[in-house]
TORPA-4810 file (N, C-alpha, C, O; in nm, 3 decimals):
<nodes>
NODE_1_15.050_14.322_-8.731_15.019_14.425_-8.634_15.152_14.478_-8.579_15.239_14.393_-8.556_X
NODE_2_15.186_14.626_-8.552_15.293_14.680_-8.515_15.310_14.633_-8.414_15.242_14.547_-8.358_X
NODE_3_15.424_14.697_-8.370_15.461_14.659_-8.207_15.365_14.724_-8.097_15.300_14.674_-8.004_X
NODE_4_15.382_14.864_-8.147_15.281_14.956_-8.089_15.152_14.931_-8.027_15.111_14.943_-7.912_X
NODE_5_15.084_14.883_-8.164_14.964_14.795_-8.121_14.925_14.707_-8.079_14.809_14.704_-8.037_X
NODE_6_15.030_14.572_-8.073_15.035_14.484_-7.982_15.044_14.510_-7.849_14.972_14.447_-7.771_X
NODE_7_15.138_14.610_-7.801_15.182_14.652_-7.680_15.068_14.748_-7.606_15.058_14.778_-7.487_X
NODE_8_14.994_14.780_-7.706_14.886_14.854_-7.676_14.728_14.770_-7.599_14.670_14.764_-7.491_X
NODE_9_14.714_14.719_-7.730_14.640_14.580_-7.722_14.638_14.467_-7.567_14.539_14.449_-7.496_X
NODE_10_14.794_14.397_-7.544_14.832_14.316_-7.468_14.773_14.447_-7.321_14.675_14.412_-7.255_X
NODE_11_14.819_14.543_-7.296_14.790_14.628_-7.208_14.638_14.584_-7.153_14.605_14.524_-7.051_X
NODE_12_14.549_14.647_-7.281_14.408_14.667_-7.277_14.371_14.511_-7.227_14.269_14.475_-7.168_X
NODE_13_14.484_14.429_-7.270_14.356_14.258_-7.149_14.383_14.282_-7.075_14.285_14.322_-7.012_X
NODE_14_14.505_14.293_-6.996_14.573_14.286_-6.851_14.466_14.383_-6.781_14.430_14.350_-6.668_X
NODE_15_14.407_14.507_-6.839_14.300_14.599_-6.755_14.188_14.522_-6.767_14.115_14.511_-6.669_X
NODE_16_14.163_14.472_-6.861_14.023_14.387_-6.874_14.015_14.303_-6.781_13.903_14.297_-6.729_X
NODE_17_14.128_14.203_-6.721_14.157_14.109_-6.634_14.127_14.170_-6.508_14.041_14.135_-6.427_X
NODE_18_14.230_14.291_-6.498_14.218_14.341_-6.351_14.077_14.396_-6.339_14.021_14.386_-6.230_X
NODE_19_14.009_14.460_-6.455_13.850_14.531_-6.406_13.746_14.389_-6.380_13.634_14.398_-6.330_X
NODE_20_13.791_14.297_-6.412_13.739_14.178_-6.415_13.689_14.122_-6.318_13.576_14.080_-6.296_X
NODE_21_13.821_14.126_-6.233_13.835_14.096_-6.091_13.801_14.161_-6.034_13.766_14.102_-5.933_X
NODE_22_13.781_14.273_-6.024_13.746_14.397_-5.909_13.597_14.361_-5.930_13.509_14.334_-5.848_X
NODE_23_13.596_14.368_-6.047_13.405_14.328_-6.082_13.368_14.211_-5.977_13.285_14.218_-5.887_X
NODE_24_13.454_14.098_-6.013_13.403_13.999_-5.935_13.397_14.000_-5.789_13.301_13.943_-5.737_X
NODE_25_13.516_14.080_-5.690_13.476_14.141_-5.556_13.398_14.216_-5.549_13.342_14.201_-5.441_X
NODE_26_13.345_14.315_-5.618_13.212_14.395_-5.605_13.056_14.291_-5.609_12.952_14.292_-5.543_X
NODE_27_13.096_14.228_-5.695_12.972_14.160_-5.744_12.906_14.040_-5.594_12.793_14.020_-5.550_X
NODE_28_13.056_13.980_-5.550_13.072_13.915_-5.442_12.952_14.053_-5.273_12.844_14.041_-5.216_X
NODE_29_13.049_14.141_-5.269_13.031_14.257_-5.180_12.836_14.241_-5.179_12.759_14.260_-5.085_X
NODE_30_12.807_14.202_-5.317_12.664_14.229_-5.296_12.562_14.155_-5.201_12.472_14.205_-5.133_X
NODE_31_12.606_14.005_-5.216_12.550_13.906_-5.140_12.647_13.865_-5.005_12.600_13.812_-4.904_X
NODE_32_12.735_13.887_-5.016_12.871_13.866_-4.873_12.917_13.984_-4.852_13.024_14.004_-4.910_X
NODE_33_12.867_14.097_-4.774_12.939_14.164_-4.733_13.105_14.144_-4.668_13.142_14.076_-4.572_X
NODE_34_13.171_14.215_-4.746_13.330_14.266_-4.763_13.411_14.358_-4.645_13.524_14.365_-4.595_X
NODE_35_13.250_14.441_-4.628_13.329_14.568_-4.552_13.275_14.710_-4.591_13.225_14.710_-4.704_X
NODE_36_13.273_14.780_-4.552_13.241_14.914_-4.641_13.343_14.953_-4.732_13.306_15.000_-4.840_X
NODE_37_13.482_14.941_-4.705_13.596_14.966_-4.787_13.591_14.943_-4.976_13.636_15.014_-5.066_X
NODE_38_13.525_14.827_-4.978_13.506_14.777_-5.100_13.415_14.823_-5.206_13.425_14.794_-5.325_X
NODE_39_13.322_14.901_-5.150_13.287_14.986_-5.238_13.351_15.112_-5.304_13.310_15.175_-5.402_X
NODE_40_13.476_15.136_-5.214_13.560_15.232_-5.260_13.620_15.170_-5.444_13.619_15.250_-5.537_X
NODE_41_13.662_15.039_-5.464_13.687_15.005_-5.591_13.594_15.028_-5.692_13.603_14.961_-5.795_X
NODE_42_13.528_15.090_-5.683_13.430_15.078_-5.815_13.472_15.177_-5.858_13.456_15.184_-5.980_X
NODE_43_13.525_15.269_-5.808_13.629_15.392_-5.881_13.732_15.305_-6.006_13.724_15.307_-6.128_X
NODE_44_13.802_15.253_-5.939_13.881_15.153_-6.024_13.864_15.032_-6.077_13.956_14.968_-6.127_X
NODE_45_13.717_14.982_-6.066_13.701_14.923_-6.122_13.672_14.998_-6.322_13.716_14.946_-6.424_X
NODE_46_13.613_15.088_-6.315_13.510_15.097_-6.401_13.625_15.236_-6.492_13.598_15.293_-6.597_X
NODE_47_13.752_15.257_-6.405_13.849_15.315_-6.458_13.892_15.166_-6.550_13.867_15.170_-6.670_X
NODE_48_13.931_15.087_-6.515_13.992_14.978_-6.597_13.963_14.940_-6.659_14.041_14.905_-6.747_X
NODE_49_13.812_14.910_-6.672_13.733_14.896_-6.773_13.706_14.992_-6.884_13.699_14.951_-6.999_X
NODE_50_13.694_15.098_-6.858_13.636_15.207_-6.968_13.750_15.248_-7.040_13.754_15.241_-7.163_X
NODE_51_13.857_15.294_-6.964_13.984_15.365_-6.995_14.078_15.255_-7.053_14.124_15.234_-7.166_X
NODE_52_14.091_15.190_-6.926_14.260_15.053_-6.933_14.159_15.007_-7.069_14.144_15.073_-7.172_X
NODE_53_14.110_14.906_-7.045_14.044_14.800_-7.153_14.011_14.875_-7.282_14.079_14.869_-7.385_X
NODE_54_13.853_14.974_-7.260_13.788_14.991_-7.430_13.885_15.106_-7.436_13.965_15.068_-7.521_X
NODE_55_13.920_15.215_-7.399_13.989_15.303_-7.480_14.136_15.306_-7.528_14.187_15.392_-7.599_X
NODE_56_14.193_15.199_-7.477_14.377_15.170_-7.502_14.352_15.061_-7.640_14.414_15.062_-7.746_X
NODE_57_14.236_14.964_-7.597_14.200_14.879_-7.751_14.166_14.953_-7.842_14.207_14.930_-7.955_X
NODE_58_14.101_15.036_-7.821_14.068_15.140_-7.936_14.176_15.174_-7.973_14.192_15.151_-8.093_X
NODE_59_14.286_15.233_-7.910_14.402_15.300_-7.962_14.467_15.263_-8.055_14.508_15.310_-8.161_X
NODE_60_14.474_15.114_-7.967_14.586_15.007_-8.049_14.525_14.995_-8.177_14.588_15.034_-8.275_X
NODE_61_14.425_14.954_-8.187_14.345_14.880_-8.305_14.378_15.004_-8.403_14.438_14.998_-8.511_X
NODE_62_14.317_15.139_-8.330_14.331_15.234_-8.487_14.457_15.288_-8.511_14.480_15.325_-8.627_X
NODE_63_14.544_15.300_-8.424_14.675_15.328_-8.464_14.738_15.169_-8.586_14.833_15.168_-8.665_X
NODE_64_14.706_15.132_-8.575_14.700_14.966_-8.707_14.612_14.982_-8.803_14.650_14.937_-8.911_X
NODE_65_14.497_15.037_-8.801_14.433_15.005_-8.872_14.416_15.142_-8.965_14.392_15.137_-9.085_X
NODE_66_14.433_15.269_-8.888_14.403_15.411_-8.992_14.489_15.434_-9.114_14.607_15.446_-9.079_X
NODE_67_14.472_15.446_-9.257_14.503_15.475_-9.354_14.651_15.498_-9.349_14.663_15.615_-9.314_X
NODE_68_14.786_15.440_-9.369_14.894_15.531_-9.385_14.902_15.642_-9.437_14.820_15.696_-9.511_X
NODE_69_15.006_15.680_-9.399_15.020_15.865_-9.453_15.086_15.849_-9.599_15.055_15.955_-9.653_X
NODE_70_15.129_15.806_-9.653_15.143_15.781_-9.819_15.136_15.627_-9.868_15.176_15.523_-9.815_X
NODE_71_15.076_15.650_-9.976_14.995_15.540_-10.027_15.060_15.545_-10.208_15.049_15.640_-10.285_X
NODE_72_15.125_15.412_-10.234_15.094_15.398_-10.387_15.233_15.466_-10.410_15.305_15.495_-10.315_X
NODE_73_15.268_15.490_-10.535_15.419_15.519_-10.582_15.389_15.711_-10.548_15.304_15.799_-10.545_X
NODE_74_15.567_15.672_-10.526_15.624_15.853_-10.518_15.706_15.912_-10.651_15.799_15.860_-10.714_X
NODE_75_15.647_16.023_-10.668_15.715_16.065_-10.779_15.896_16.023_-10.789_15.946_16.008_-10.900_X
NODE_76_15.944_16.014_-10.717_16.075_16.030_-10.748_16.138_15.860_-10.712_16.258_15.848_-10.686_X
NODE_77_16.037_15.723_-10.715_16.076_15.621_-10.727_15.961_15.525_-10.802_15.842_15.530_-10.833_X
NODE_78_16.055_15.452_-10.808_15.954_15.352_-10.936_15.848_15.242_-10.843_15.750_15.184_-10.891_X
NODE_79_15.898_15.231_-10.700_15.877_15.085_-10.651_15.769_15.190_-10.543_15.779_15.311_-10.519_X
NODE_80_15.673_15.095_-10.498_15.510_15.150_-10.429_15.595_15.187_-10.302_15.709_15.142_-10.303_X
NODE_81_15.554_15.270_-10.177_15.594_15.292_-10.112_15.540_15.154_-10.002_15.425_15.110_-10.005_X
NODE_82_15.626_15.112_-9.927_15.610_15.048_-9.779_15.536_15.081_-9.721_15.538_15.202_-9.704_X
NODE_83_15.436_15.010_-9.660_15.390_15.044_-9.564_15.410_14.947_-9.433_15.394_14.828_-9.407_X
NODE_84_15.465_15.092_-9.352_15.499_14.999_-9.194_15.509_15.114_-9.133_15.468_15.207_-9.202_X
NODE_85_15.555_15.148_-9.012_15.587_15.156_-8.864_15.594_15.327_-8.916_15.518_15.411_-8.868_X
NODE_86_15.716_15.363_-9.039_15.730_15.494_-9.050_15.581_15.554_-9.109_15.568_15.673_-9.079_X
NODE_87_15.466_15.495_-9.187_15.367_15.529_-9.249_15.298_15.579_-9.159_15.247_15.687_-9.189_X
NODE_88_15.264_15.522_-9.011_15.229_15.583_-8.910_15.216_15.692_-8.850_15.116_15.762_-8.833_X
NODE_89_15.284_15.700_-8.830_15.327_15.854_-8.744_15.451_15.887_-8.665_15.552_15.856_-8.727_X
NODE_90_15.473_15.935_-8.559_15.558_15.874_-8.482_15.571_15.813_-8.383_15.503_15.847_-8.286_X
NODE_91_15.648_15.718_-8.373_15.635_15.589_-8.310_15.670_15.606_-8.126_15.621_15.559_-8.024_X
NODE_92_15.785_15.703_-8.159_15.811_15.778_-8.008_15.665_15.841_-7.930_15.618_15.795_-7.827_X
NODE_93_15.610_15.959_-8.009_15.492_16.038_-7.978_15.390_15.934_-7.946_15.319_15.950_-7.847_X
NODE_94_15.376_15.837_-8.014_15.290_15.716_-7.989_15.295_15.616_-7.848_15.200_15.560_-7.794_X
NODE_95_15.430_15.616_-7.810_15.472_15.555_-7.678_15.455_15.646_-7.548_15.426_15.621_-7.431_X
NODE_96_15.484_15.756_-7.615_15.450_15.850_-7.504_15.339_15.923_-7.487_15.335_16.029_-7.424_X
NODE_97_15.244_15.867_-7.543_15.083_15.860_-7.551_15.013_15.746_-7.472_14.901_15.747_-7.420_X
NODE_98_15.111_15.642_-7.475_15.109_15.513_-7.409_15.127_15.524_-7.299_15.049_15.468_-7.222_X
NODE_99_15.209_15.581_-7.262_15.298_15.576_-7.119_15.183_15.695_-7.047_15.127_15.663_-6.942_X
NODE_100_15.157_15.818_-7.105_15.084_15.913_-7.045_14.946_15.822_-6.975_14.906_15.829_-6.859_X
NODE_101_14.883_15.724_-7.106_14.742_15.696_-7.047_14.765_15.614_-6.964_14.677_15.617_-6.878_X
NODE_102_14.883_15.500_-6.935_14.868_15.394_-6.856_14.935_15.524_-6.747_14.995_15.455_-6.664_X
NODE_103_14.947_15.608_-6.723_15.047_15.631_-6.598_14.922_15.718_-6.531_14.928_15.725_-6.409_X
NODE_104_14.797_15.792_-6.600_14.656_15.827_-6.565_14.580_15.757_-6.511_14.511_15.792_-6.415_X
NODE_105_14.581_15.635_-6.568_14.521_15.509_-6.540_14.522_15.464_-6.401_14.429_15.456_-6.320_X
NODE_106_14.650_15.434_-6.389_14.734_15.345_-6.232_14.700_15.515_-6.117_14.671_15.499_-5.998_X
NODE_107_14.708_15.630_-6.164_14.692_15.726_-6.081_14.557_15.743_-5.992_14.527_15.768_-5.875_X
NODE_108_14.500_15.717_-6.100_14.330_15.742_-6.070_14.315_15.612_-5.990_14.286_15.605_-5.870_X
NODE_109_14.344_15.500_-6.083_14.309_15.329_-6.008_14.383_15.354_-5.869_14.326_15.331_-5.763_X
NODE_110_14.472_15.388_-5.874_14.509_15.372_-5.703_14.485_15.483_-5.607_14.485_15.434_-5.494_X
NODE_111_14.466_15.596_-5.604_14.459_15.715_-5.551_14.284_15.727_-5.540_14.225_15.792_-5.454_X
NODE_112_14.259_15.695_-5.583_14.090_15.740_-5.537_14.048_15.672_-5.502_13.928_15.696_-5.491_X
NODE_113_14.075_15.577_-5.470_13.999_15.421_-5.339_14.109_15.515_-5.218_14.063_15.532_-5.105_X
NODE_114_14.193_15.549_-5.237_14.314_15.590_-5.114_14.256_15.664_-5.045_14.223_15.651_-4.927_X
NODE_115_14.236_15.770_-5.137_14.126_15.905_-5.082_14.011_15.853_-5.012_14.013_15.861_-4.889_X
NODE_116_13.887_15.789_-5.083_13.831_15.743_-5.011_13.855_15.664_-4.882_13.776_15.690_-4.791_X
NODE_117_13.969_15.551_-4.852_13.949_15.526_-4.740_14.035_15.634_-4.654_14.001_15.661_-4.538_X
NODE_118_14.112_15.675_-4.695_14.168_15.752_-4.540_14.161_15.904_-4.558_14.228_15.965_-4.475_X
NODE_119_14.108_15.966_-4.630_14.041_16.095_-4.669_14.181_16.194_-4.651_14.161_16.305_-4.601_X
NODE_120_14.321_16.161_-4.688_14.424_16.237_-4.678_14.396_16.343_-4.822_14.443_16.307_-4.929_X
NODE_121_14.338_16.436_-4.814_14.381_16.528_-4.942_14.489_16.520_-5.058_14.472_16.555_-5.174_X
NODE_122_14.608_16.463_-4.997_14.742_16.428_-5.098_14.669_16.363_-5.219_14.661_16.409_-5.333_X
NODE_123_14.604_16.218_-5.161_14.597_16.138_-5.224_14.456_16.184_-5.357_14.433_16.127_-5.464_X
NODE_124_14.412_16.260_-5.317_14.255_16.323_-5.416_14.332_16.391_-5.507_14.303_16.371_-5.624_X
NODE_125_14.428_16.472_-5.482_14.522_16.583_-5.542_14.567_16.452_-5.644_14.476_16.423_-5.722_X
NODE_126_14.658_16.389_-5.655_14.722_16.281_-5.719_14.606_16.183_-5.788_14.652_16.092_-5.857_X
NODE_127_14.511_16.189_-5.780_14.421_16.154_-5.860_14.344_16.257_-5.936_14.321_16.242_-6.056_X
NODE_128_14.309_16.350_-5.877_14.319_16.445_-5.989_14.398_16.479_-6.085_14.359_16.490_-6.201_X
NODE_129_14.567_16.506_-6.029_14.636_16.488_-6.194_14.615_16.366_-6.268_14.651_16.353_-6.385_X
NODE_130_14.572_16.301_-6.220_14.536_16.150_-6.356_14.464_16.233_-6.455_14.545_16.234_-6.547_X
NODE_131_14.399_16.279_-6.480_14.315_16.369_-6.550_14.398_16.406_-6.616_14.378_16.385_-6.736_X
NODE_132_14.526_16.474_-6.581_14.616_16.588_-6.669_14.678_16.495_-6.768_14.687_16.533_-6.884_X
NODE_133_14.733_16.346_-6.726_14.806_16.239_-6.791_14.703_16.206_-6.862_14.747_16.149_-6.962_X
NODE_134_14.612_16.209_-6.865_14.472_16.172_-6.926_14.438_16.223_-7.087_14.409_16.165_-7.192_X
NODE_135_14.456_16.337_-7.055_14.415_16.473_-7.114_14.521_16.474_-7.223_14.493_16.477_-7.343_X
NODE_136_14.687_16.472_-7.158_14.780_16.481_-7.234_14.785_16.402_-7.357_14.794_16.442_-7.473_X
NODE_137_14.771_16.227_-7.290_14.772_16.134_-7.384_14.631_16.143_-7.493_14.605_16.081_-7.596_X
NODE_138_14.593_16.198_-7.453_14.436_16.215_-7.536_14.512_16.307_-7.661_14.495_16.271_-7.777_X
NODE_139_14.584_16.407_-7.636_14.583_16.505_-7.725_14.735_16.494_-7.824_14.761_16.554_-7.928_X
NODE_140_14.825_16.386_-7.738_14.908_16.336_-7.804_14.870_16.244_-7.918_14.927_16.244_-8.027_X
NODE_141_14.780_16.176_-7.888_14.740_16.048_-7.956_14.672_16.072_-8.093_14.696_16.020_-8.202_X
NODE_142_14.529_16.218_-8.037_14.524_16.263_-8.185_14.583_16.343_-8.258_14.535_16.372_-8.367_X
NODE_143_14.676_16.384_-8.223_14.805_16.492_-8.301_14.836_16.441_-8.370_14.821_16.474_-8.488_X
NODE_144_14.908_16.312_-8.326_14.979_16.226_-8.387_14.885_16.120_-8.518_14.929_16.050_-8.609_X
NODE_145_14.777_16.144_-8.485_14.676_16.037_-8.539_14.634_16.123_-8.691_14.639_16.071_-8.803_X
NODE_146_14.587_16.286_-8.660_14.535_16.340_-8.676_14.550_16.373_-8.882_14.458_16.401_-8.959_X
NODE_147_14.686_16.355_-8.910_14.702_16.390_-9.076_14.714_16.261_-9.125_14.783_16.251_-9.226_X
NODE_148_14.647_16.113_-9.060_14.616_16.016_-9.114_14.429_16.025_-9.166_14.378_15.984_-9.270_X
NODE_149_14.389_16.066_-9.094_14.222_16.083_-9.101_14.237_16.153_-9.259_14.330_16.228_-9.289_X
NODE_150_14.180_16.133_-9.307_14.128_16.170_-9.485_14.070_16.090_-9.552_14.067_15.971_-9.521_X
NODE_151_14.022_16.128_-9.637_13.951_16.071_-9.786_14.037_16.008_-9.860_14.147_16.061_-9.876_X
NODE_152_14.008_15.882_-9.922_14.117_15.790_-9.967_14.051_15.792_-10.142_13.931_15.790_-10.171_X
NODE_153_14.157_15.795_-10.231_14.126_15.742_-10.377_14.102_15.891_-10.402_14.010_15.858_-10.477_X
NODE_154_14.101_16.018_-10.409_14.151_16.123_-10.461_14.243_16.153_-10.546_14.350_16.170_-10.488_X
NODE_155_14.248_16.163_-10.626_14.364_16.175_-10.735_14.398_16.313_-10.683_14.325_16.382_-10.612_X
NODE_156_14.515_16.344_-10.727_14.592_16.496_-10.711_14.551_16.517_-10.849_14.549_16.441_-10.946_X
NODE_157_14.510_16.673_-10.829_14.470_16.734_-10.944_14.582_16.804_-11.045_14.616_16.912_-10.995_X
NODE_158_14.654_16.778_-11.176_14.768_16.822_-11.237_14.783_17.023_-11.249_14.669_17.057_-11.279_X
NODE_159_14.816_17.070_-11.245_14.820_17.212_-11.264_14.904_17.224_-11.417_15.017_17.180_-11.434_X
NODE_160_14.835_17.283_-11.508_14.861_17.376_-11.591_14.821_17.298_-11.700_14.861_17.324_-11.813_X
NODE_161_14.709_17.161_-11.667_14.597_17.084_-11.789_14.498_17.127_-11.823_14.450_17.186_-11.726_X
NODE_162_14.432_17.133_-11.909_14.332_17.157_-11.965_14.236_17.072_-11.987_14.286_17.000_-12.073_X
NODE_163_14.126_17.031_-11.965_14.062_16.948_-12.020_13.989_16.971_-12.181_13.923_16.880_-12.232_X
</nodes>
């Protein structure tokens, strides 16, 4: 597994952990009242869960697992091509797909319990751009993803054969 995807991966428990916990003070909140405050986390709870956890594992996993971008020998060498890190995509565009969703993530997770308790506008504004970091990394991720997706075992068709 790349680095990428490890780093991706390792991410997605640490949210699983933290939605975990928030779960478990909510879950608590039901039979022991907490406060009214505490219902404000279910914003972030269910951000950590959906986003942090299943959609960064998703990432990781298919950025590892989708088809490399060349497969099998190249015309102009004898030996099969490698597959690793460069077969991917790019590895930069990939981090900064990373960095966009976790930095959406922590925006939204912290800023919209904020909003809710002290109703400062700043803080709704700043959770709303989570969305934009959101959005970005969304569209980075399949750009970058995007000329791996194909049909595999196609032969290239020769030009100027006859059958």
């Amino acid at each position: 597994m790349p680095i990428t995807s490890r780093a991706s991966v390792k991410a997605s428990i640490i949210y699983l952990a933290l939605g975990a916990m928030l779960g478990v003070i909510l879950l608590i909140d039901r039979w022991i009242p907490l406060g009214t405050a505490v219902s404000a986390l279910r914003a972030s709870h269910i951000q950590f869960l959906v986003v942090g956890w299943l959609t960064q594992f998703i990432i990781g996993v298919a950025w590892w697992l989708f088809p490399p971008l060349a497969i099998g020998l190249r015309d102009d060498s004898p030996l099969p091509v490698r597959r690793g890190q460069s077969q991917r995509g790019s590895e930069a565009l990939f981090w900064m797909a990373l960095a966009f969703l976790n930095t959406g993530i922590l925006l939204r997770a912290l800023f919209e319990p904020l909003h809710s308790w002290t109703k400062i506008g700043f803080f709704s504004i700043l959770a709303g751009v989570s969305g934009l970091f959101l959005l970005a990394a969304a569209v980075l991720f399949v750009a970058n993803l995007w000329s791996r997706v194909r049909e595999l075992g196609k032969a290239k068709v020769s030009q100027g054969t006859s059958s």
